[in-house]
Phi, psi and omega in degrees: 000127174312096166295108168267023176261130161329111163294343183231165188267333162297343176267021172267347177261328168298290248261318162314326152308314151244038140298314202294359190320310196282347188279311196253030157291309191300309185312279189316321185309306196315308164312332179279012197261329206260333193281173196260166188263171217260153170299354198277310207283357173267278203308350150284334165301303155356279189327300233291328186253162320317299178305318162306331172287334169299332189256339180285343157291285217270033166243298219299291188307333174295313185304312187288348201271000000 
């Protein structure tokens, strides 16, 4: 049977260290989650759907002809 307890207090210390890894990914992802998104960047989404709608008329009008 394997033993996974650390033999020395440094890898016990390695090893407390990247628990915190995933704790303190997740408090960031969270935070960038929390933030608001910038006006330059809603407004190319904007364009981006226009142009897309634009183009789905005139493959719609194409269609008809």
């Amino acid at each position: 049977m394997k033993n996974d307890q650390p033999r020395d207090g440094k890898s016990a210390e390695f090893a407390g260290a990247y628990a915190e890894i995933p704790k303190k990914l997740k408090a960031y992802y969270d935070s960038l989650q929390d933030e608001a998104i910038p006006d330059k960047f809603l407004d190319l989404l904007e364009k981006l759907d226009r142009a897309e709608q634009a183009a789905k008329t005139a493959d719609a009008v194409e269609e008809m002809k």
